[in-house]
C-alpha positions in Angstrom: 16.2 39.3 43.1 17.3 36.6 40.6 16.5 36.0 37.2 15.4 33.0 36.0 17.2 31.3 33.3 15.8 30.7 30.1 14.9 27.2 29.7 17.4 24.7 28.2 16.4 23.3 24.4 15.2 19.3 25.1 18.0 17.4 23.7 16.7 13.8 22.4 19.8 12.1 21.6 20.3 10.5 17.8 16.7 10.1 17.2 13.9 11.9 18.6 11.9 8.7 19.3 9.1 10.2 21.0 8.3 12.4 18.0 8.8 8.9 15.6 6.5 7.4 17.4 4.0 10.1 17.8 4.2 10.5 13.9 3.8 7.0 12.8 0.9 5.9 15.1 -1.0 9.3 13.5 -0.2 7.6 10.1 -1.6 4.5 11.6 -4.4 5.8 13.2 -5.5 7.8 10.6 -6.6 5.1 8.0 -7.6 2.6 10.5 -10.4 5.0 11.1 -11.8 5.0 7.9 -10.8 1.2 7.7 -13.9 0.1 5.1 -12.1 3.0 2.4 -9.0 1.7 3.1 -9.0 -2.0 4.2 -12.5 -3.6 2.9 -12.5 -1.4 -0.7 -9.6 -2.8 -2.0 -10.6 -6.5 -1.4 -13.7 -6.1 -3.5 -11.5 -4.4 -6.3 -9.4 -7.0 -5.9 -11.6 -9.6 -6.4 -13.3 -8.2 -9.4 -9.9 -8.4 -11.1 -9.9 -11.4 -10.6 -13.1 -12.7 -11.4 -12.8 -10.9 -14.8 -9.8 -12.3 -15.7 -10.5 -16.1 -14.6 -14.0 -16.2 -15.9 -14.8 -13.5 -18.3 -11.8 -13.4 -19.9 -11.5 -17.2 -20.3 -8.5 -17.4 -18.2 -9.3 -20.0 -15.9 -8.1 -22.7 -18.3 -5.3 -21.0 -19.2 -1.5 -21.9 -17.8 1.5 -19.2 -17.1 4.5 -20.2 -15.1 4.0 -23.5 -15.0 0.7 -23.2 -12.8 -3.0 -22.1 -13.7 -3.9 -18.9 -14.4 -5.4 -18.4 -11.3 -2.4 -19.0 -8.9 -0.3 -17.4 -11.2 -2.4 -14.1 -11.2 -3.6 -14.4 -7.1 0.2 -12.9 -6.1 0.3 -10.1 -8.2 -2.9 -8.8 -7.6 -2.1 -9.2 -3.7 1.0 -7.1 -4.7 -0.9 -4.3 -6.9 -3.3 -3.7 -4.2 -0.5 -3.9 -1.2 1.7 -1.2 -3.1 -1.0 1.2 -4.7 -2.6 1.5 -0.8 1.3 2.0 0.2 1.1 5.1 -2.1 -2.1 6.3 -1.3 -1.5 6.7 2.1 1.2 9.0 1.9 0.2 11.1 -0.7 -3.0 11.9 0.3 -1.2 12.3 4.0 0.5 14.9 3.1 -1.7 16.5 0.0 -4.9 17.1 2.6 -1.9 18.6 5.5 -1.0 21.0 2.5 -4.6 22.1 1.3 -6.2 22.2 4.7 -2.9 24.4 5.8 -2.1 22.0 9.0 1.1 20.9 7.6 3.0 23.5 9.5 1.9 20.9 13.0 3.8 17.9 11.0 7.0 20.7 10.3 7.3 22.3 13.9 8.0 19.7 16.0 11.8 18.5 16.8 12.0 15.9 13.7 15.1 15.8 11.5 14.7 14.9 7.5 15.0 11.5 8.2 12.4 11.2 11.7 9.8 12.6 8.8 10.4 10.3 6.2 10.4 7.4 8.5 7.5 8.7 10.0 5.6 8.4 6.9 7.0 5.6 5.2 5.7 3.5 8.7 2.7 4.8 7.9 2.1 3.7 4.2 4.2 0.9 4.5 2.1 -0.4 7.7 -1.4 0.4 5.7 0.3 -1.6 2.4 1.2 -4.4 4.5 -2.3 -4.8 6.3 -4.5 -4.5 2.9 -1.4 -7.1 1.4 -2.3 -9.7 4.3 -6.5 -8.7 3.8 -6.8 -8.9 0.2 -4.6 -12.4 0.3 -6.9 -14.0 2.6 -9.6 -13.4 0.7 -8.1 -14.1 -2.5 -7.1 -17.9 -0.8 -10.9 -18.4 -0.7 -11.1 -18.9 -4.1 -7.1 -19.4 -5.3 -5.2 -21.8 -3.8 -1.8 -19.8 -2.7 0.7 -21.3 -1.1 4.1 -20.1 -0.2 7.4 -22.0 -1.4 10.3 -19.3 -0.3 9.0 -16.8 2.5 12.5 -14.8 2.2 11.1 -13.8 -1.0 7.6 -13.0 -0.5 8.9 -10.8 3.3 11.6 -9.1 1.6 9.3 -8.0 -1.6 6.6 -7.0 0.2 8.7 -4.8 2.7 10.5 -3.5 -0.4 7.7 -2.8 -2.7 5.8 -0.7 0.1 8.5 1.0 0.9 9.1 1.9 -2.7 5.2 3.3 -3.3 5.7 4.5 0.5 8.6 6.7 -0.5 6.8 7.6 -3.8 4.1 8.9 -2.0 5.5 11.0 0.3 7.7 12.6 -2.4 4.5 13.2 -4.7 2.4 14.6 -2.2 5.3 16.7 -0.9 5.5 18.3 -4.6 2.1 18.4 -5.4 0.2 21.6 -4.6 -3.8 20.4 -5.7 -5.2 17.0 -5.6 -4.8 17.1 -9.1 -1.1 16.9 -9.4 -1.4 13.4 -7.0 -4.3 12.5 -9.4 -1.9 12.9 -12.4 1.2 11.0 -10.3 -1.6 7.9 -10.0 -2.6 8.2 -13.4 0.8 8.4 -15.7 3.3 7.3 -13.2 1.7 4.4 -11.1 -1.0 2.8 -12.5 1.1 2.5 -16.5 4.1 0.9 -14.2 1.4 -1.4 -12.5 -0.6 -2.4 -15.2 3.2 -3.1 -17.1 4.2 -4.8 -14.6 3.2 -8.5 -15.3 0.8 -8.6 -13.0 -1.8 -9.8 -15.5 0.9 -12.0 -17.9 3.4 -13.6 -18.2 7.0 -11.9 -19.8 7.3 -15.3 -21.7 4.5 -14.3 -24.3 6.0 -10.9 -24.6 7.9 -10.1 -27.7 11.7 -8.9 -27.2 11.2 -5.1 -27.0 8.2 -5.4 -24.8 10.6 -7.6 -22.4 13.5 -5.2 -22.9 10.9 -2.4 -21.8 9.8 -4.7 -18.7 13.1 -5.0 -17.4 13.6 -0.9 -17.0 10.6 -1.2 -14.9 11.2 -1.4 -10.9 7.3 -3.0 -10.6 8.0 -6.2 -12.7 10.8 -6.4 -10.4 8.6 -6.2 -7.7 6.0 -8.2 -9.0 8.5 -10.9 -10.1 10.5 -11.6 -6.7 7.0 -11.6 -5.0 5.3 -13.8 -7.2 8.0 -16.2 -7.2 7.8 -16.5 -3.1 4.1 -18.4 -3.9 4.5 -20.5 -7.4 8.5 -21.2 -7.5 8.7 -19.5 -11.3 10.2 -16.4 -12.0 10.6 -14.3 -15.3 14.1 -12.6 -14.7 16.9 -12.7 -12.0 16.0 -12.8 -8.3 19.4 -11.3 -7.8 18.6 -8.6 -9.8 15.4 -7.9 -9.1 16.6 -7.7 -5.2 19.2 -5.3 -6.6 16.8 -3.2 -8.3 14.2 -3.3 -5.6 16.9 -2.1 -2.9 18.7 0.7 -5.2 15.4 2.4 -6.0 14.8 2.5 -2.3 18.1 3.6 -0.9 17.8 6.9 -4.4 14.1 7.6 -3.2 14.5 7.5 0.2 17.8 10.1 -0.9 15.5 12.2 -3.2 12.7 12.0 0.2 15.3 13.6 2.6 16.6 16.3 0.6 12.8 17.8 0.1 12.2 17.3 3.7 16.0 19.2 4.3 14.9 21.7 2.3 11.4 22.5 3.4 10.6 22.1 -0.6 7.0 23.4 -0.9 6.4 22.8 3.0 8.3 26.0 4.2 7.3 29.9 2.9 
């Protein structure tokens, strides 16, 4: 009587592409389904920004970059909104996997370090992307936007979403409680955002505010987006590309290790 053999591990080659795959459309999936939280809410935030800053604010006659108020603000609020719902997707991802103790179904199939990071970043970078295109079709209702470079606006908006994507993942991989994500939003992501020069221009900044501006990886961001749509830019496109694709590449590092080490996954 023979004995069977055990069966042979499943070998997948470089990249387990079914598992990818499998990961990111979950990501996907996941806040499609509640599309009005994560699709519609942001527009009317959105809006309301800026409808307080053209009108209530008085800043509707106002001029910055060479262009009313208006267009000048329009890009950087489609860029807030594109990179805080980047963020929030993976964070909250992973946070609820942790609390609710299903994490350990993300952790035992066949995905290296870098399948999971990729799996996520798709995820948040794919929901950033979607609110980016949503939120700028209903700013261009009321803001004319047109764009001058579209190698600018592409590349910052894959960049920045990747960036909050990446930020995400590694703050809801360290987090233990929603509270810990909550203080991530609050001291990390919203002071960069609102620093950013979304809502001004670095030209009415005095030098040390500028000098502070420039350490900051959103103005960056912000800047090389912004620029895609009006043709004005505060600081160097070269180095604001620079910037954008060194914080990735030490992130997406820093993401990878954690994964690789099952930091506060694995007991």
């Amino acid at each position: 009587m023979s004995v069977a053999s055990p069966p042979n591990p499943r070998r997948f080659g470089v990249i387990n592409w079914i598992g990818l795959g499998t990961l990111c459309a979950k990501e996907i999936r996941r806040f499609i389904k509640v599309y009005t939280q994560t699709l519609i809410a942001p527009v009317v935030t959105t809006l309301l920004f800026l409808a307080i800053f053209t009108l209530a604010l008085g800043g509707g006659s106002r001029m910055a970059g060479g262009v009313p108020f208006a267009e000048f603000l329009a890009p950087g609020l489609v860029m807030m909104a594109l990179a805080q719902n980047a963020f929030a997707n993976t964070s909250s991802s992973i946070i609820i996997a942790k609390v609710q103790g299903n994490i350990v179904d993300v952790l035992m199939p066949p995905l290296s370090p870098f399948e999971l990071s990729l799996g996520f970043i798709v995820g948040g970078v794919a929901r950033g992307i979607a609110v980016g295109l949503v939120v700028a079709l209903s700013i261009a209702i009321f803001v004319p936007m047109q764009i001058q470079h579209w190698p600018y606006v592409i590349f910052h908006a894959l960049a920045a979403a990747t960036l909050l994507s990446l930020l995400g993942t590694i703050g809801g991989v360290w987090a233990d409680k929603f509270d810990h994500i909550a203080a991530v939003t609050n001291f990390i992501v919203t002071p960069l955002s609102f620093l950013s020069g979304t809502f001004y221009s670095l030209e009415r900044l005095p030098d040390f505010w500028k000098a502070i501006a420039y350490v900051n990886p959103f103005f960056y961001m912000i800047d090389g987006f912004r620029y895609g749509f009006i043709g004005h830019a505060d600081a160097s496109l070269t180095v604001g590309v620079a910037v954008m694709l060194g914080a990735n590449f030490a992130l997406w590092w820093l993401c990878q290790r954690m994964f690789a080490r099952g930091y506060k996954l694995k007991a």
